[in-house]
LOTIDREN-839268 format. One line per field, with one value per atom (N, C-alpha, C): residue number from 1; residue in one letter; atom name; x, y, z. Coordinates in pm, whole numbers, plus 50000, padded with zeros to 5 digits. Each point is the difference from the previous one (the first is absolute). Example, Ala and Ser with C-alpha at 12.3 -4.5 7.8 and 13.67 -1.06 7.14 Angstrom:
! LOTIDREN-839268
i = 1  1  1  2  2  2
aa = a  a  a  s  s  s
at = N  CA  C  N  CA  C
u = 51319  49911  50090  49965  50082  49923
v = 49431  50119  50120  50105  50119  50109
w = 50780  50000  50000  49928  50006  50073
This chain:
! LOTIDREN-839268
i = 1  1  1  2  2  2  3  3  3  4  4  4  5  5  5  6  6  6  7  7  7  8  8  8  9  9  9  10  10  10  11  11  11  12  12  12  13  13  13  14  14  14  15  15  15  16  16  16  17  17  17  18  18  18  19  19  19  20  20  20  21  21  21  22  22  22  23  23  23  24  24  24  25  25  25  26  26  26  27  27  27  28  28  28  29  29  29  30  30  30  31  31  31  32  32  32  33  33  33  34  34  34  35  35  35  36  36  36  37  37  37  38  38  38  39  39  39  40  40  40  41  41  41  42  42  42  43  43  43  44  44  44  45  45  45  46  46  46  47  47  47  48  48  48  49  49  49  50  50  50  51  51  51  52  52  52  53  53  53  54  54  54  55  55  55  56  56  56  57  57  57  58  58  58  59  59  59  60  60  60  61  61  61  62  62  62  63  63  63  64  64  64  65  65  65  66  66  66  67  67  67  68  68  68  69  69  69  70  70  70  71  71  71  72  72  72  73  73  73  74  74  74  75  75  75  76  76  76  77  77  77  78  78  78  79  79  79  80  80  80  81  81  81  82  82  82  83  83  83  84  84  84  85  85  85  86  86  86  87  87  87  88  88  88  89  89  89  90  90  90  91  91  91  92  92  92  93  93  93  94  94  94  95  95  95  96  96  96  97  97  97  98  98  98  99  99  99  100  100  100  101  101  101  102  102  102  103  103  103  104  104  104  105  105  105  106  106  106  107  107  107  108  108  108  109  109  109  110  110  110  111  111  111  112  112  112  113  113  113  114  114  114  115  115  115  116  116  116  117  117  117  118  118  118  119  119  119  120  120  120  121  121  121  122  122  122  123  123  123  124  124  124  125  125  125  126  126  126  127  127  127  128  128  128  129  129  129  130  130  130  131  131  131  132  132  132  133  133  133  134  134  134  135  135  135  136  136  136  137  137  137  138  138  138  139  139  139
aa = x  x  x  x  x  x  x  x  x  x  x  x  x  x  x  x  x  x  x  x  x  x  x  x  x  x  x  x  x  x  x  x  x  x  x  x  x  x  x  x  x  x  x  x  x  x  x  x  x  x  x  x  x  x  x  x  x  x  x  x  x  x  x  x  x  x  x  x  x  x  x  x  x  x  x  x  x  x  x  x  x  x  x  x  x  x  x  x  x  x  x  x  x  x  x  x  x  x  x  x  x  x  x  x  x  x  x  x  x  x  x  x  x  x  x  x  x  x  x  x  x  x  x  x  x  x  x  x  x  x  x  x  x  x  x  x  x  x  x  x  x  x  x  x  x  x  x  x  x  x  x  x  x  x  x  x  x  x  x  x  x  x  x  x  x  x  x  x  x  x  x  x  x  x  x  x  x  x  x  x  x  x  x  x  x  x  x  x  x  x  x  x  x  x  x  x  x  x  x  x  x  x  x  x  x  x  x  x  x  x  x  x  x  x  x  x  x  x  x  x  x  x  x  x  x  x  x  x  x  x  x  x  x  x  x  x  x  x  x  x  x  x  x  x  x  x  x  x  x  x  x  x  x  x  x  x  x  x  x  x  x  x  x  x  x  x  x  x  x  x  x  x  x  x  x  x  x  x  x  x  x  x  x  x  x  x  x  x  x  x  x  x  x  x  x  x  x  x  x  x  x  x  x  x  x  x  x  x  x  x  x  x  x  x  x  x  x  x  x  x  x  x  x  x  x  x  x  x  x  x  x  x  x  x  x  x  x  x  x  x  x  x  x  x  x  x  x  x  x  x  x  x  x  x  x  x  x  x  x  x  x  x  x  x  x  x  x  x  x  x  x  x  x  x  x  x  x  x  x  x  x  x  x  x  x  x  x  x  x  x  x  x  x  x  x  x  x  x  x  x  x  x  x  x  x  x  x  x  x  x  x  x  x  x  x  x  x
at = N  CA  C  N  CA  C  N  CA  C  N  CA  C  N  CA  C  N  CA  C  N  CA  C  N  CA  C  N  CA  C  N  CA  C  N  CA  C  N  CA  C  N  CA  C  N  CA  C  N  CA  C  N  CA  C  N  CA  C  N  CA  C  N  CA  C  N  CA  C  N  CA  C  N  CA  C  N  CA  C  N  CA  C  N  CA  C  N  CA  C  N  CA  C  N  CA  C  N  CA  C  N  CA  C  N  CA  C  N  CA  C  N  CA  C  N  CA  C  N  CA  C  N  CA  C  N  CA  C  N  CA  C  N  CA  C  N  CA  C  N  CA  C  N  CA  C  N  CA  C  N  CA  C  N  CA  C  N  CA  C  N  CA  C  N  CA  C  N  CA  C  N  CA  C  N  CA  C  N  CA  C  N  CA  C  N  CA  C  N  CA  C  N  CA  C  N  CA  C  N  CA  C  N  CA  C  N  CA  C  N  CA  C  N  CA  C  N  CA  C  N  CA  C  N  CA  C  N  CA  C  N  CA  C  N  CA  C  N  CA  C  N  CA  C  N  CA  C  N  CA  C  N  CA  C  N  CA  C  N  CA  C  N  CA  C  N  CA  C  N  CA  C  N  CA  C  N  CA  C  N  CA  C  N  CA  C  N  CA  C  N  CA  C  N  CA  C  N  CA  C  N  CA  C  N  CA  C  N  CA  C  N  CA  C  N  CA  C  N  CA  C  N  CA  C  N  CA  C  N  CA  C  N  CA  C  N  CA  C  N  CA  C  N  CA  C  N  CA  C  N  CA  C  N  CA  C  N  CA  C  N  CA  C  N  CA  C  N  CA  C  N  CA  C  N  CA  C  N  CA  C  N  CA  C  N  CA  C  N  CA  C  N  CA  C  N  CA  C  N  CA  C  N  CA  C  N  CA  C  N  CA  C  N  CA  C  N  CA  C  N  CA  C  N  CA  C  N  CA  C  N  CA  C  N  CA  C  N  CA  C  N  CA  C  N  CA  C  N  CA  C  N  CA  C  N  CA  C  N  CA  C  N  CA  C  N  CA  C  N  CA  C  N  CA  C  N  CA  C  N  CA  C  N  CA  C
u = 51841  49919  49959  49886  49951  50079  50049  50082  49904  50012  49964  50024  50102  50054  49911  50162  49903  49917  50008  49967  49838  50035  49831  49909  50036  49934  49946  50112  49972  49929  49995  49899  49855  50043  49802  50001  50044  49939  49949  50102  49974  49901  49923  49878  49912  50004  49846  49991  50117  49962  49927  50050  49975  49815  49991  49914  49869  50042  49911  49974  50111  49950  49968  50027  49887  49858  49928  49928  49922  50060  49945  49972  50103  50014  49905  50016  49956  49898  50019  49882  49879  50012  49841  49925  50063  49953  49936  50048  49968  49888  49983  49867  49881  50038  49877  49933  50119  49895  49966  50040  49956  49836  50035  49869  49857  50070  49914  49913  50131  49963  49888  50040  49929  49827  50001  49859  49970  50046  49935  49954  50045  49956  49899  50005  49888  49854  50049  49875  49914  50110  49927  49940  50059  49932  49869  49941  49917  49936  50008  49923  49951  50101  49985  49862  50047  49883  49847  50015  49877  49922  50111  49905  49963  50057  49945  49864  49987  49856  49905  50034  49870  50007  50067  50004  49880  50006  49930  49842  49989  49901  49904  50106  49889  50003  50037  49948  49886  50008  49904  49880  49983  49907  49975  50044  49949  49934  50102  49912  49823  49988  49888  49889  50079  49866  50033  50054  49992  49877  49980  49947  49826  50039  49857  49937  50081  49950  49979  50064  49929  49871  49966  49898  49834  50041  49958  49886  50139  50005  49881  50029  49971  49824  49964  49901  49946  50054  49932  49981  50057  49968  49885  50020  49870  49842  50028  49856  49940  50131  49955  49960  50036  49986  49850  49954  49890  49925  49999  49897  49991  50088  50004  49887  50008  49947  49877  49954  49859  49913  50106  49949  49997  50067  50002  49862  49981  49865  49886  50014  49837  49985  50119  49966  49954  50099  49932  49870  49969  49878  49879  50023  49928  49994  50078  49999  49918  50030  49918  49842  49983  49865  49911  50154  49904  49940  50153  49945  49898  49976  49897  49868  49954  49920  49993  50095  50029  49927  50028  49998  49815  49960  49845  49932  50073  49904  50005  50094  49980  49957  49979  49896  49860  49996  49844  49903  50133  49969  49939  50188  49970  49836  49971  49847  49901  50012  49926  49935  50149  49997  49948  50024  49958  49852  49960  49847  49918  50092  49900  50035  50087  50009  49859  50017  49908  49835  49989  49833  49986  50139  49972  49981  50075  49996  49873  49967  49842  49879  50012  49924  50034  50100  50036  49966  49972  49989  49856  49879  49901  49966  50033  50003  49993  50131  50061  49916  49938  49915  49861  49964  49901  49994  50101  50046  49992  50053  50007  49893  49940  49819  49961  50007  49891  50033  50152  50047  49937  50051  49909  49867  49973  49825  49940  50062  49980  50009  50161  50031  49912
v = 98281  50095  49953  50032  49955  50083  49955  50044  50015  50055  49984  50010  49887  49965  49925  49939  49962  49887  49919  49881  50015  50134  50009  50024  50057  50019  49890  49896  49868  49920  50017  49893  50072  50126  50069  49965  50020  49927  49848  49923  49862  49962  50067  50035  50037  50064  50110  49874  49968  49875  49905  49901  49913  49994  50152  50046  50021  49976  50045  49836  49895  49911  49895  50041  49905  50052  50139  50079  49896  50037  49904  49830  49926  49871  49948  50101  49929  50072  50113  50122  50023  49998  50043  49893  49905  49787  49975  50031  49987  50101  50088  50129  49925  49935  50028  49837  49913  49862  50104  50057  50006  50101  50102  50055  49858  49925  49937  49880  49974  49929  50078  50122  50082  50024  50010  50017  49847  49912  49867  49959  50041  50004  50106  50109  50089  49951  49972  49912  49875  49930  49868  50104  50046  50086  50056  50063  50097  49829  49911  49946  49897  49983  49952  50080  50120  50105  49961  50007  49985  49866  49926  49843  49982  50099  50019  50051  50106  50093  49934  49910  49890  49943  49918  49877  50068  50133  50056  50048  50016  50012  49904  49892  49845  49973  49995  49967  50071  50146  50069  49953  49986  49942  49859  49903  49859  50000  50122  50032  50054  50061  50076  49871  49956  49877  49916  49911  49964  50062  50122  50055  49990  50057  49923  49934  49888  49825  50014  50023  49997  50015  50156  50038  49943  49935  49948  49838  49946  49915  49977  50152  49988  50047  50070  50078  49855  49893  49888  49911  49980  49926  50044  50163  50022  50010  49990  49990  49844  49931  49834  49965  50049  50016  50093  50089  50043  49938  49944  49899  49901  49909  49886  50029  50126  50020  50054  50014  50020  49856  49933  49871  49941  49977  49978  50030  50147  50054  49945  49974  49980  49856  49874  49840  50050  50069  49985  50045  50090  50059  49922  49945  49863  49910  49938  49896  50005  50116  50066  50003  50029  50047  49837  49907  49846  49961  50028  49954  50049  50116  50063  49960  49973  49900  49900  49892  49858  50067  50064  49984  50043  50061  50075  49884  49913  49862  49917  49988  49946  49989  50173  50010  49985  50025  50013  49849  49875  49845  50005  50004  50017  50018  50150  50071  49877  49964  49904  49878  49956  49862  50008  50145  50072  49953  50110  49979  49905  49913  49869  49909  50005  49921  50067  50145  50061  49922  50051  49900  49896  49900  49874  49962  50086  49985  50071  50120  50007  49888  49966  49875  49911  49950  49884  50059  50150  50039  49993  50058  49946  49855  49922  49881  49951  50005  49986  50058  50155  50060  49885  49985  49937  49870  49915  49857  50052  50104  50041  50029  50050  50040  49875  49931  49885  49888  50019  49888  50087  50103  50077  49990  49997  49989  49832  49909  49860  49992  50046  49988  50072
w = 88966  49936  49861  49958  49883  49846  49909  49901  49890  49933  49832  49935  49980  49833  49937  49869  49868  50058  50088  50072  50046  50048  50052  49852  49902  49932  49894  49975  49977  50054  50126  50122  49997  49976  50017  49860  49852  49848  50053  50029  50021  50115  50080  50089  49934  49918  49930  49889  49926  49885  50037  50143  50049  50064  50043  50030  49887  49905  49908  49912  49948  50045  50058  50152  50091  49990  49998  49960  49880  49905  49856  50031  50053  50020  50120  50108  50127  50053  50026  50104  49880  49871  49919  50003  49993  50011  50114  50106  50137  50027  49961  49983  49955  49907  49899  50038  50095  50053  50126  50090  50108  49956  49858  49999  49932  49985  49946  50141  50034  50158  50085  49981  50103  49920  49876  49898  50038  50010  49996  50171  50057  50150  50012  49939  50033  49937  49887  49940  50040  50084  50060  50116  50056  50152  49985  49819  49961  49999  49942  49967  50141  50067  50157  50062  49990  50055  49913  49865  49927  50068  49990  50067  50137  50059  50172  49987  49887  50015  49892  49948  49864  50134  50112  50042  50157  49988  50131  49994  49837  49979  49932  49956  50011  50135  50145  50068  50071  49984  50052  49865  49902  49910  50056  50026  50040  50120  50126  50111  49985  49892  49987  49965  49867  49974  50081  50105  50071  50103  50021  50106  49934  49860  49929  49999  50006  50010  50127  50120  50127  50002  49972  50042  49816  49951  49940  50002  50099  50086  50150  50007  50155  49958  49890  49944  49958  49946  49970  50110  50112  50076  50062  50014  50132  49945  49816  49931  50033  49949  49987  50172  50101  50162  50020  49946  50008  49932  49885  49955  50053  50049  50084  50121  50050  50129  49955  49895  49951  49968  49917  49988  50178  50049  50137  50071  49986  50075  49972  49842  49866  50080  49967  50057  50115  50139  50149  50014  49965  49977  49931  49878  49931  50141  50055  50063  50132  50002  50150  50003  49912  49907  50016  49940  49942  50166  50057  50168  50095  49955  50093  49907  49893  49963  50058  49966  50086  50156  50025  50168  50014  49910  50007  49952  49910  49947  50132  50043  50124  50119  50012  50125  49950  49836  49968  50032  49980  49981  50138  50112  50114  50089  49937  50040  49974  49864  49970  50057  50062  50014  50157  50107  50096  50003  49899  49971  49991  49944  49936  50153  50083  50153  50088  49984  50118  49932  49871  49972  50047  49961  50021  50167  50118  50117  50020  49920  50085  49979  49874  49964  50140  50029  50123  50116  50006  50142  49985  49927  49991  50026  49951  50035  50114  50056  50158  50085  49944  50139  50008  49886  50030  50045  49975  50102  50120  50051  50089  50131  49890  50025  50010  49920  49982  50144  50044  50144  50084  50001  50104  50087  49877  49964  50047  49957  50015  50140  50088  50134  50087
């Protein structure tokens, strides 16, 4: 059975003393790193977090001008691609133009040179009829 003499009352002083300082020596020491441990982890975490959301919104910013330059890109190619194909049309079109000349000078020579055979063969067919006439005529 539990007693209470002078013994117990010595062991609970020498508990509450002891108690008071380990308290001073050991348990306020140990508080005040762990509150500080714990402020210094919360702080890297706040600031962990801060650099997740700068680090999320430069990429959604690089995505954007990135997407800029695409269509910047793509807005310059299809001008420099539509002029190409204008210049394209203006030469084929020029060239077409020179050839269907070329080809009208050539039937015009052609006609010409036509013309100037048929005189010269009617001249020879005149001719010929009348050799013709004239053996005839002799025989």
């Amino acid at each position: 059975m539990l007693e209470f003499n002078q013994w117990f009352f010595v062991l609970l002083a020498n508990f509450l003393v002891l108690l008071f300082i380990l308290n001073i020596i050991l348990f306020q020491p140990l508080a005040k790193i762990m509150k500080e441990r714990q402020g210094a982890t919360a702080g890297a975490l706040d600031e962990a977090k801060a650099m997740t959301v700068r680090k999320d919104d430069a990429i959604v910013k690089m995505n954007a001008e990135l997407s800029a330059a695409k269509n910047m890109a793509k807005a310059t190619f299809n001008s420099l691609r539509e002029q190409g194909q204008g210049v394209q049309k203006d030469t084929l079109s020029k060239t077409e133009a020179q050839a269907v000349a070329m080809i009208e000078q050539a039937r015009k020579e052609l006609q010409a040179e036509a013309d100037k055979a048929r005189t010269a063969l009617k001249a020879d067919i005149d001719k010929f009829s009348e050799e013709i006439v004239g053996k005839l005529v002799k025989s």
